[in-house]
C-alpha positions as CSV (number, residue, x, y, z in Angstrom):
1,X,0.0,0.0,0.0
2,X,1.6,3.3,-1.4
3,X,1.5,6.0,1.8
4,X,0.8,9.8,1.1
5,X,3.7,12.5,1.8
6,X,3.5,15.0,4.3
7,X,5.5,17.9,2.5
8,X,3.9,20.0,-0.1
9,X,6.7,20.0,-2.2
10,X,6.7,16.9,-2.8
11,X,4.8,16.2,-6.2
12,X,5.0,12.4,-5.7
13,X,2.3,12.0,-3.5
14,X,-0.4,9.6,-4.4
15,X,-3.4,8.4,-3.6
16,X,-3.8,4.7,-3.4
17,X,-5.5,3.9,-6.6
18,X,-2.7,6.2,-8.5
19,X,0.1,3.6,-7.3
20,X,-1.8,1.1,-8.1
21,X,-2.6,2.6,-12.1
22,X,1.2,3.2,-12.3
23,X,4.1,1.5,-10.6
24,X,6.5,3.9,-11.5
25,X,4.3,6.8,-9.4
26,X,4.0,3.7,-6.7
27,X,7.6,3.6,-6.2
28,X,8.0,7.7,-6.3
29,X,5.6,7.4,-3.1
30,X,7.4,5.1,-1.6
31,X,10.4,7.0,-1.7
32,X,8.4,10.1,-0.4
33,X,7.0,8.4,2.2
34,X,10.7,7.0,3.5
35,X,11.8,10.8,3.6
36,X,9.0,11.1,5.9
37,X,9.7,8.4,8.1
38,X,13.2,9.8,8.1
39,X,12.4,13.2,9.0
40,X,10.8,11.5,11.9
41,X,13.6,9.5,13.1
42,X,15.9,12.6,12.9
43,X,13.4,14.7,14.9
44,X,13.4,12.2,17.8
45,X,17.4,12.1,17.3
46,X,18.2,15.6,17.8
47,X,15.6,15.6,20.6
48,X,17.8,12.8,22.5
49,X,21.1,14.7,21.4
50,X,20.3,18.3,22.7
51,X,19.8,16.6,26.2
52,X,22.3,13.5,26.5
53,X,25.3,15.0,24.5
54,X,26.9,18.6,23.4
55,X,29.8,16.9,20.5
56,X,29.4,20.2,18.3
57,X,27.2,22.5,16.7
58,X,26.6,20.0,13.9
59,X,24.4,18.2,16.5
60,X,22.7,21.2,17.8
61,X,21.2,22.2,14.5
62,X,17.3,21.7,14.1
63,X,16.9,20.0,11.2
64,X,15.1,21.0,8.4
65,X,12.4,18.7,7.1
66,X,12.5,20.1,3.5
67,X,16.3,19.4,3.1
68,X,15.4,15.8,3.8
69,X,16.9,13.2,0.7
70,X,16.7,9.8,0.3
71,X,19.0,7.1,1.9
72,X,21.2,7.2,-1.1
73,X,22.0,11.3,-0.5
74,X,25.7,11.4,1.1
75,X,24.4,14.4,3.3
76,X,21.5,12.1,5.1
77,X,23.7,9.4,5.7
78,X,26.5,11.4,7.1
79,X,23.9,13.4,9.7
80,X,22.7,9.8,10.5
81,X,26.0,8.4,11.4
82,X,26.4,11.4,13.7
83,X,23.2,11.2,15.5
84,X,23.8,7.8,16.0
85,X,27.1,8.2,17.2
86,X,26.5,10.9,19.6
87,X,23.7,8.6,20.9
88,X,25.7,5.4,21.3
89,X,28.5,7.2,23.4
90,X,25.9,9.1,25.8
91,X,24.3,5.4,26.5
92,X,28.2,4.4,26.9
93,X,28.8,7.3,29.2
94,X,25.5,5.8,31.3
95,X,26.9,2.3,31.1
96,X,29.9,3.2,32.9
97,X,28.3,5.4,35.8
98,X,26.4,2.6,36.3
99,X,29.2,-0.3,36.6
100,X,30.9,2.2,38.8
101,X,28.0,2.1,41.9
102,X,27.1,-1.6,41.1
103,X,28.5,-3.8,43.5
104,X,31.4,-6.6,41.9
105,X,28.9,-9.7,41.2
106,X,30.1,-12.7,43.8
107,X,32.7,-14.8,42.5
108,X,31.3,-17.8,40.4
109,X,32.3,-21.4,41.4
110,X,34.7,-23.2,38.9
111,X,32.6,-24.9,36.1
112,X,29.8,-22.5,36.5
113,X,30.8,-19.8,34.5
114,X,28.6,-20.6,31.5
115,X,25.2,-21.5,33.7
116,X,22.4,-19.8,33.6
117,X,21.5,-17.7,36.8
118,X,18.9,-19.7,38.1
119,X,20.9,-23.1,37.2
120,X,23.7,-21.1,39.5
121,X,20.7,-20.3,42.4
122,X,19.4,-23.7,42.7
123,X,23.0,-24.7,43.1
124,X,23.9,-22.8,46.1
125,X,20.4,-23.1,47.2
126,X,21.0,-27.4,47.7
127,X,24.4,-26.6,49.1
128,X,23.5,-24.5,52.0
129,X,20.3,-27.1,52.5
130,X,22.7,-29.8,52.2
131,X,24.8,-28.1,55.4
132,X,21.6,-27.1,57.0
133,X,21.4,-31.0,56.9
134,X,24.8,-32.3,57.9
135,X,24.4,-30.6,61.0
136,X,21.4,-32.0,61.5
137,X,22.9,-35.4,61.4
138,X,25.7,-34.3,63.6
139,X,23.0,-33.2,66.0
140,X,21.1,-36.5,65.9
141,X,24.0,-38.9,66.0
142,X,25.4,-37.1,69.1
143,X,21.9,-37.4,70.8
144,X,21.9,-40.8,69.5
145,X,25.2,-41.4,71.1
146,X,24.3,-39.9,74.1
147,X,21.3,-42.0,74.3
148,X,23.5,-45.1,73.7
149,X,25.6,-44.2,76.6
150,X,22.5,-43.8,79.2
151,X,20.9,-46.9,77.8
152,X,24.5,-49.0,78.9
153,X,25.2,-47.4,81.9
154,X,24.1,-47.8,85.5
155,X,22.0,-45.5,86.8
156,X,23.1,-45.1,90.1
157,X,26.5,-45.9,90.2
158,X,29.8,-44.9,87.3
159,X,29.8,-48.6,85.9
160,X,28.2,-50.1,82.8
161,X,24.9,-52.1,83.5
162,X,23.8,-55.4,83.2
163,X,23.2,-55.9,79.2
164,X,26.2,-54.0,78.6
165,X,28.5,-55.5,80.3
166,X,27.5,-59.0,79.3
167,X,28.1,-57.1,75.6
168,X,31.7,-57.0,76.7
169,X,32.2,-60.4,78.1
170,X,30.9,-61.5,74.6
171,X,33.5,-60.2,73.0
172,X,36.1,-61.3,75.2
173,X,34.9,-64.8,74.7
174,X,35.3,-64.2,70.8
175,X,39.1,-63.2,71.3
176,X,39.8,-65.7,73.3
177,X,38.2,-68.3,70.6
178,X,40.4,-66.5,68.2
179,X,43.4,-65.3,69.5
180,X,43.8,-68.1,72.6
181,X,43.6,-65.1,75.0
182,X,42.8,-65.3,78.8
183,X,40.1,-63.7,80.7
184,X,38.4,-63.7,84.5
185,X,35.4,-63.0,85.7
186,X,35.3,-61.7,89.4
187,X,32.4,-61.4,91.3
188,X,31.4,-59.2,93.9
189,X,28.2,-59.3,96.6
190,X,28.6,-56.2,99.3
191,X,28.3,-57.8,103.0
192,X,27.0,-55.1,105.0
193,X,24.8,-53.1,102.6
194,X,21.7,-54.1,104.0
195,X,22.7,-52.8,107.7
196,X,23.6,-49.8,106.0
197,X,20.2,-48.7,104.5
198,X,18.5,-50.3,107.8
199,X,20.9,-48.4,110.2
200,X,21.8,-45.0,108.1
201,X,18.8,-45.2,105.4
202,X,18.4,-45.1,101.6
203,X,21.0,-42.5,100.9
204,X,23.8,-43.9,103.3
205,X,23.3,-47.3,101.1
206,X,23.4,-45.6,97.7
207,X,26.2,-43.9,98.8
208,X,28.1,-47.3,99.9
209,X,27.5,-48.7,96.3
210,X,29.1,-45.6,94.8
211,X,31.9,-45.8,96.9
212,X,32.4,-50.0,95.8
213,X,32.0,-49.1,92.0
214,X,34.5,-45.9,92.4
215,X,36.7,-48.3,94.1
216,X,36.8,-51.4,91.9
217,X,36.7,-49.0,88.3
218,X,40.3,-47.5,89.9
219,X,41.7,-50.3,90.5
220,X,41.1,-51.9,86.9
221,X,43.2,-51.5,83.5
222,X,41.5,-49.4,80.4
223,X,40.7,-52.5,78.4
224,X,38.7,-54.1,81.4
225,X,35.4,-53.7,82.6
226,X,33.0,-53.3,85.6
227,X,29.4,-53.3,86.2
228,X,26.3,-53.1,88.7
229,X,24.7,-56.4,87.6
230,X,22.1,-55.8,90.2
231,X,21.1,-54.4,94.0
232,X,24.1,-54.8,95.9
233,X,26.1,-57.1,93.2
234,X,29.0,-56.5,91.2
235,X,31.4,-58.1,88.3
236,X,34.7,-57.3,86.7
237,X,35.6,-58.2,83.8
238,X,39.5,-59.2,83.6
239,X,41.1,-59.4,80.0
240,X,44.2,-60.7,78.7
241,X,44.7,-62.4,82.7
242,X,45.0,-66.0,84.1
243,X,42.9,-67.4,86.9
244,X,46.0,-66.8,89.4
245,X,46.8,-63.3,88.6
246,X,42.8,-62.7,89.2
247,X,42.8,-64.3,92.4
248,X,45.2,-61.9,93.6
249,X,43.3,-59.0,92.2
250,X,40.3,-60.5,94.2
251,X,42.2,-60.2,97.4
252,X,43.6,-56.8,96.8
253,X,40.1,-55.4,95.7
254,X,38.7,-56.9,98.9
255,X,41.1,-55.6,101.0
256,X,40.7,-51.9,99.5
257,X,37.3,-52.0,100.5
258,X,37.9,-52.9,104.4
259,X,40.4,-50.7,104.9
260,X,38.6,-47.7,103.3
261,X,35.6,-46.2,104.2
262,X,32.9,-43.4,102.6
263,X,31.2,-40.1,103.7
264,X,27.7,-39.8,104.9
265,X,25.9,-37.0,107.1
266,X,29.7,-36.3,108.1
267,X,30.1,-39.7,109.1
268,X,32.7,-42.1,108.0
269,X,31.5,-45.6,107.4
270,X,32.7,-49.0,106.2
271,X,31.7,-51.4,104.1
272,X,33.0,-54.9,102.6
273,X,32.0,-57.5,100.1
274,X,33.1,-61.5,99.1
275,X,34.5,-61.8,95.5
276,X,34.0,-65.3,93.3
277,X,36.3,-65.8,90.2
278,X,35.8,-68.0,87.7
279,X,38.2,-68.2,84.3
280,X,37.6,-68.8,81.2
281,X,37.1,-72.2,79.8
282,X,35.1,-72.5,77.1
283,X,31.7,-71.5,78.4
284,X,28.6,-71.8,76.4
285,X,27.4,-68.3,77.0
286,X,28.4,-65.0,78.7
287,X,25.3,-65.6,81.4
288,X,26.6,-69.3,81.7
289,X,30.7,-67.6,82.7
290,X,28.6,-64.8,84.6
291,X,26.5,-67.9,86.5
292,X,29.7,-69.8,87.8
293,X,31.2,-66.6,89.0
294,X,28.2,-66.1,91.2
295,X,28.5,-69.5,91.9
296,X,32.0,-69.1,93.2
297,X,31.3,-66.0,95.0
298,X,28.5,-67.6,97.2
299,X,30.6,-70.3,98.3
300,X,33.3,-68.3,99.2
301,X,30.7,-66.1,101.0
302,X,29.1,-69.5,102.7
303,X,32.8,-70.5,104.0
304,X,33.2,-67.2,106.0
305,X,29.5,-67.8,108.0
């Protein structure tokens, strides 16, 4: 569709149905109607020029609508190339004030340099939800652990407990299926502990099984172990050590706890116990070694009535 120019001088305007009669005249108003559109854009480029740049007074001329030519004039392109240029360097000029106040972007990992920003967000966003969820499991497992250590120890005295320690002899009885070690059970019952709670009460007697457990966990090595197994009862486990060498322990323990004595209500009481030992040999189970200890114990406790 052939378009009508604005400028009077211009005697190639036409009307649709001329273009249409005659495609030379349809071509004159297309030219005509390009110097219009031109005219245009170099209106709205001075505008922008008077108030983002002052290059020279070649840019500060209005221009003159009826000196307009086509694209092929050496005049129009030249005026173009100016406007454009003064143009491109005030958006430069812009560009640059604003690197200066942005902030440096933060530093990209290696590998990442060519992913898109959100690939780049989602990134860090997993990584700090994946340490959000390491500590977690720190937290847990260190409950978990602390949990483990209630559930194996006493809860009266500073010894393991009854499952735990037969855990231990367990194991011993493995290495010495393997390895051809030695190992001792001792076995302890408390003599006076029930004249203790019925002369001095509840507390004096809790305080007398402290005082045994304090006692026999000094007097063991690292590797070994000792327990409440129950009331006024206790066992120690003896690693890497024949029946002989266990017997002696026995006697030393027992003599520790007669000669020393514990702190109640400012009073200093005594207390004593009879110890059983039975070695290794073999035994079915850890409550079958555990068993003949006891049994030891009470007849060495029955020879003394």
């Amino acid at each position: 569709m052939g378009l009508d120019s604005p400028y009077p001088h211009d005697t190639g305007a036409l009307s649709e149905s001329g273009a249409a009669r005659d495609p030379a005249l349809g071509r004159k108003a297309t030219t005509a109607s390009m110097q219009n559109l031109l005219a245009q854009y170099f209106e709205t480029q001075h505008f922008e020029t008077q108030h983002f740049d002052t290059a020279g007074p070649e840019a500060a001329t209005p221009f003159d609508p009826t000196r307009a030519h086509a694209l092929s004039n050496p005049r129009s392109e030249t005026r173009a190339r100016t406007s454009e240029d003064a143009v491109a360097a005030s958006f430069a000029r812009l560009e640059a004030a604003f690197v200066a106040v942005t902030p440096p972007p933060a530093p990209v990992p290696p590998g990442q340099e060519t992913w898109p920003e959100v690939a780049r967000l989602l990134v860090a966003s997993l990584m700090e939800e994946r340490e959000t969820l390491r500590q977690q499991v720190h937290d847990l497992a260190g409950q978990l652990h602390g949990a483990q250590d209630q559930a194996d120890h006493d809860v009266l005295t500073p010894t393991l407990n009854r499952r735990a320690f037969l855990r231990e002899v367990q194991r011993a009885m493995a290495d010495c299926k393997r390895y051809g070690e030695e190992a001792c059970l001792i076995y302890l019952d408390m003599d006076s502990f029930k004249s203790i709670n019925d002369g001095y009460g509840h507390a004096a007697g809790d305080r007398a099984l402290i005082y045994v457990a304090e006692t026999l966990k000094a007097s063991v090595r690292e590797g070994d172990a000792v327990a409440r197994i129950g009331g006024d009862e206790f066992a120690v486990l003896l690693r890497r050590a024949d029946l002989k060498s266990s017997r002696i322990k026995a006697m030393k323990l027992e003599a520790e706890l007669m000669m020393g004595t514990f702190e109640h209500a400012g009073l200093h009481l005594k207390t004593g116990g009879s110890f059983g030992v039975r070695a290794w040999a073999g035994q079915a189970s850890a409550e079958a070694w555990l068993s003949e200890a006891d049994a030891a114990m009470f007849l060495v406790k029955k020879s003394f009535r």
